[in-house]
N, C-alpha and C positions, 0 to 999 in steps of 0.2 A: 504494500500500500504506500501510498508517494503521502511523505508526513513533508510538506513544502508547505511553507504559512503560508504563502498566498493560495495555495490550492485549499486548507482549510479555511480559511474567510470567508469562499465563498461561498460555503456549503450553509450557512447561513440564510443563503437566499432562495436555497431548494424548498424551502416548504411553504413559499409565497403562495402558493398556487392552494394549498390545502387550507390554508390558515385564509383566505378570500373564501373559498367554496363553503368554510365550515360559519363565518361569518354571516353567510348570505342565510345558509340553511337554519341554524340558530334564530335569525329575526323572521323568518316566515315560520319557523314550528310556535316562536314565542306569540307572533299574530295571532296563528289559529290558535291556539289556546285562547286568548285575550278574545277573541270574536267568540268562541263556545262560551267562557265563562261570563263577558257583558253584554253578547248578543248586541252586539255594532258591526257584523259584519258589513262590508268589505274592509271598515276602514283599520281596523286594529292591525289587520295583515299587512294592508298597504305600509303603514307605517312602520311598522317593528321591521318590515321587510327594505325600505328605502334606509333605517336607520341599520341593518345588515351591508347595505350597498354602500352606506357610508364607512362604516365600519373598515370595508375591504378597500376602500380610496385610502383612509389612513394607513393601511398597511403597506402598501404598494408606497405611500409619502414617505414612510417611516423608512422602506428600504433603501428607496431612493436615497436620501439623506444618509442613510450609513454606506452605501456607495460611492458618494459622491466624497464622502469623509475620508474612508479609506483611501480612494485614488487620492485626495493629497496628503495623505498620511504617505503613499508609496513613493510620490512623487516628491516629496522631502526629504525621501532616503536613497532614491536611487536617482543623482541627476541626467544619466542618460535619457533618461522619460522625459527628461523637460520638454517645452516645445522651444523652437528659436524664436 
């Protein structure tokens, strides 16, 4: 197994995808709940379910942001990566 810190960093950003999916699914199972137990449906879903979609946008920011870190965290150690 290649133990290279840059190849671990990134593994970080492998479970972007699940941690979105699991986001979205959590606010539409917490809707339907919310619309069975106040009988408001559609709207409890809609919301719990847009507040899921939000959810997964912060994730996606969040990673973004520690990407964006790390590149100049690499790029302050290795100045070949500079740009001219």
């Amino acid at each position: 197994m290649n133990q290279d810190p840059k190849y671990l960093s990134y593994l970080k950003f492998s479970s972007l995808g699940l941690e979105m999916g699991l986001a979205i699914f959590a606010g539409v199972w917490i809707g339907q709940l919310f619309d069975q137990h106040f009988h408001t449906a559609p709207w409890g879903q809609m919301f719990w379910a847009l507040a899921g979609i939000g959810a997964a946008f912060k994730a996606i920011w969040r990673s973004l942001k520690n990407l964006q870190k790390m590149n100049q965290e690499n790029q302050k150690n290795d100045p070949s990566q500079r740009p001219d």
